[in-house]
Backbone bond lengths (Angstrom), bond angles and torsions (degrees), N, CA, C in turn:
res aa  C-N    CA-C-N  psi(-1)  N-CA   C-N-CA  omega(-1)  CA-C   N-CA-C  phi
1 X - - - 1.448 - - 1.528 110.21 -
2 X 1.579 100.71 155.38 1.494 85.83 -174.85 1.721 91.46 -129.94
3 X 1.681 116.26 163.27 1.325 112.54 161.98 1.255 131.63 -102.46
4 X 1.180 113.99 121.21 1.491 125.21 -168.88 1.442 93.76 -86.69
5 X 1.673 96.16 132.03 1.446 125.96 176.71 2.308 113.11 -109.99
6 X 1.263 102.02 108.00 1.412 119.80 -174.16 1.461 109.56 -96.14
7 X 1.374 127.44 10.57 0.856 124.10 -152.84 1.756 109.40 -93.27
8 X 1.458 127.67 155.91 1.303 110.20 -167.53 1.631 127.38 117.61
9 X 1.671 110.76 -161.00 1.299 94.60 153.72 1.167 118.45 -73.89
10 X 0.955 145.63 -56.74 1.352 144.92 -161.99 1.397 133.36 -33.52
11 X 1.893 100.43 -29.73 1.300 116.22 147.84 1.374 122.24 -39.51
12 X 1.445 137.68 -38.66 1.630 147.32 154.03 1.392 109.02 -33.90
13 X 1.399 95.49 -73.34 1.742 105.73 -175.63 1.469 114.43 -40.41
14 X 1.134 124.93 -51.59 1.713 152.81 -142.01 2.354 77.19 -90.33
15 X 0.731 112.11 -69.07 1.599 123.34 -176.63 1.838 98.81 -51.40
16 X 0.791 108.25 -41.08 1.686 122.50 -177.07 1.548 100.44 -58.96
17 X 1.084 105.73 -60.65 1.533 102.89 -171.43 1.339 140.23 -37.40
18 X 1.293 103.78 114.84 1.866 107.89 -170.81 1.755 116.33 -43.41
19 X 1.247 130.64 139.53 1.388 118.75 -161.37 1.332 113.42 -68.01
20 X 1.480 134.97 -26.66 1.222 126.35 174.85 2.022 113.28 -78.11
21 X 1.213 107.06 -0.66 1.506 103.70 151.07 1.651 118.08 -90.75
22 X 1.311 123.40 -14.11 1.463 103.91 171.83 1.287 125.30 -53.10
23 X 1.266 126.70 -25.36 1.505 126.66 -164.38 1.374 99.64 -89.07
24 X 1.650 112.52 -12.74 1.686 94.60 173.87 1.409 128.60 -115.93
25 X 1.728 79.43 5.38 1.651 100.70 164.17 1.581 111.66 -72.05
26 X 1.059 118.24 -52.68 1.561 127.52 162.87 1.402 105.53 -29.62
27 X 1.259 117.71 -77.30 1.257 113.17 -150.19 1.758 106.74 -69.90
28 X 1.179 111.30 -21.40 1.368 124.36 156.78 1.700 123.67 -53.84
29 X 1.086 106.23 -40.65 1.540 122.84 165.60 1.453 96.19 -54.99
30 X 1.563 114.66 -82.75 1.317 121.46 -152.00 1.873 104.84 -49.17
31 X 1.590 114.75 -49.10 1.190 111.66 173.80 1.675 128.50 -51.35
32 X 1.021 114.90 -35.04 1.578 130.10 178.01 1.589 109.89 -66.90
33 X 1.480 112.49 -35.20 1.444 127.04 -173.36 1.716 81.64 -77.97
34 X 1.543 150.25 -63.47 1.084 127.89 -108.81 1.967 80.08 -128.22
35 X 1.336 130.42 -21.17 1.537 117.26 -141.87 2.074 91.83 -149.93
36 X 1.068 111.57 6.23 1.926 115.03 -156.22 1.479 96.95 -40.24
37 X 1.258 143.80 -11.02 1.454 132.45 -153.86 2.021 101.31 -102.76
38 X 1.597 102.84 -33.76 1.243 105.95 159.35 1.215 124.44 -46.79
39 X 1.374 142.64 -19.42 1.822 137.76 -166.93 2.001 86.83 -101.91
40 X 1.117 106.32 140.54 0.946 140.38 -174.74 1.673 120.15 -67.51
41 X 1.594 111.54 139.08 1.801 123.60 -156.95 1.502 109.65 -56.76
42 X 1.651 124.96 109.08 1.609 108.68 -167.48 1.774 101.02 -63.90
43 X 1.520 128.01 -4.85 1.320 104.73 -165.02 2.325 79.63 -128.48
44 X 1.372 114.05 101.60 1.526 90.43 170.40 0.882 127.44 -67.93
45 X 1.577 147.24 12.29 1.587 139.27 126.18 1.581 120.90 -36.08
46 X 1.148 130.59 -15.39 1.233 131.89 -139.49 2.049 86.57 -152.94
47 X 1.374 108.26 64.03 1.642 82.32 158.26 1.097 142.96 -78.35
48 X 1.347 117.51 -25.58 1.582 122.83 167.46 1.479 122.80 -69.34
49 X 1.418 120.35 -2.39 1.448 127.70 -168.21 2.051 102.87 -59.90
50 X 1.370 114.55 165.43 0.998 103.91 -169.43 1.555 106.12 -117.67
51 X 1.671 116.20 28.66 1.569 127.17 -175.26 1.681 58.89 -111.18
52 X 1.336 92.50 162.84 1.924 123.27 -160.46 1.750 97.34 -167.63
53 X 1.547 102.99 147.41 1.633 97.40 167.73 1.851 96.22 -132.75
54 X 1.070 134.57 141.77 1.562 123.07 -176.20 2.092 85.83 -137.05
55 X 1.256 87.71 127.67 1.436 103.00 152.22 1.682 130.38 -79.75
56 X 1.415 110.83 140.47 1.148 113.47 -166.67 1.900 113.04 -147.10
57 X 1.432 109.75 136.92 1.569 102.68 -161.87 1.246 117.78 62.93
58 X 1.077 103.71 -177.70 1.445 107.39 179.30 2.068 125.07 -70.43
59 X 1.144 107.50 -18.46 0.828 108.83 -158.81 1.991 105.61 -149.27
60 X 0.939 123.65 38.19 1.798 132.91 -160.21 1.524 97.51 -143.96
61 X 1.574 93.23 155.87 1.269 97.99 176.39 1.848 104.84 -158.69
62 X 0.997 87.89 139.00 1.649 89.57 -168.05 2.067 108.75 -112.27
63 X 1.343 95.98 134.93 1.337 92.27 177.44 1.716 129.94 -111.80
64 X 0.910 154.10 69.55 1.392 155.07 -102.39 1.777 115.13 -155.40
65 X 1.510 102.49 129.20 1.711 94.98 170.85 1.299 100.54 -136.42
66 X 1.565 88.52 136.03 1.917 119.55 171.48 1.685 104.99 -41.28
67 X 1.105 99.03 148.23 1.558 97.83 169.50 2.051 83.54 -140.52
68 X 1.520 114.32 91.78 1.264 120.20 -170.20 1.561 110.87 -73.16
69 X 1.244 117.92 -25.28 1.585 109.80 -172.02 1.646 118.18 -105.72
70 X 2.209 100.87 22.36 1.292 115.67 -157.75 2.046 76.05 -125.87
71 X 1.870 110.63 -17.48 1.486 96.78 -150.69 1.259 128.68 56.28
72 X 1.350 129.74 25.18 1.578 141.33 -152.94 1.876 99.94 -141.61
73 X 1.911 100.87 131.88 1.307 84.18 172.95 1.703 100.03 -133.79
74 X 1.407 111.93 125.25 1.329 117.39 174.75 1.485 112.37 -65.16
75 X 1.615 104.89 134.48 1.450 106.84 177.09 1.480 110.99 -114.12
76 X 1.467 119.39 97.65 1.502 141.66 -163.99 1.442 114.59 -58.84
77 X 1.622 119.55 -56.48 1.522 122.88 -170.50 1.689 88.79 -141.65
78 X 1.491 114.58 171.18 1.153 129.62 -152.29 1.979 75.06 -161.26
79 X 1.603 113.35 131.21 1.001 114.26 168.96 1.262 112.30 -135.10
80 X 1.425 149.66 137.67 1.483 122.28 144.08 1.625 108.42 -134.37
81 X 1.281 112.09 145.13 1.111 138.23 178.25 1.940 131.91 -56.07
């Protein structure tokens, strides 16, 4: 497991969110805590890099880098569409 850190702006973003995206913000949480390497390379030159972007709901997008030797994954921007 890893601990996801919200801390920041992003806390805004995460508060922003229209209420029928909370439930897939969650489950976005829970995945990032349990799987973060699954969401996809923010730069595709760079697949192993540890900045990641994972889509979520219909319409969200999450931007986030592993910190692997902390088990910790920072969650950078919070988007939805």
């Amino acid at each position: 497991m890893y601990t996801l850190d919200t801390r920041g702006p992003v806390q805004d973003q995460i508060r922003a969110l229209p209420p029928d995206a909370v439930p897939e913000f969650d489950r976005l949480r829970e995945a990032l805590e349990s799987a973060p390497w699954d969401g996809d390379p923010y730069l595709a030159d760079k697949p192993d890099s540890p900045m990641r972007t994972r889509p979520f709901g219909t319409s969200g997008l999450a931007t986030y880098l592993i910190l692997e030797d902390q088990r910790r994954v920072d969650l950078l921007l919070v988007q939805w569409a």
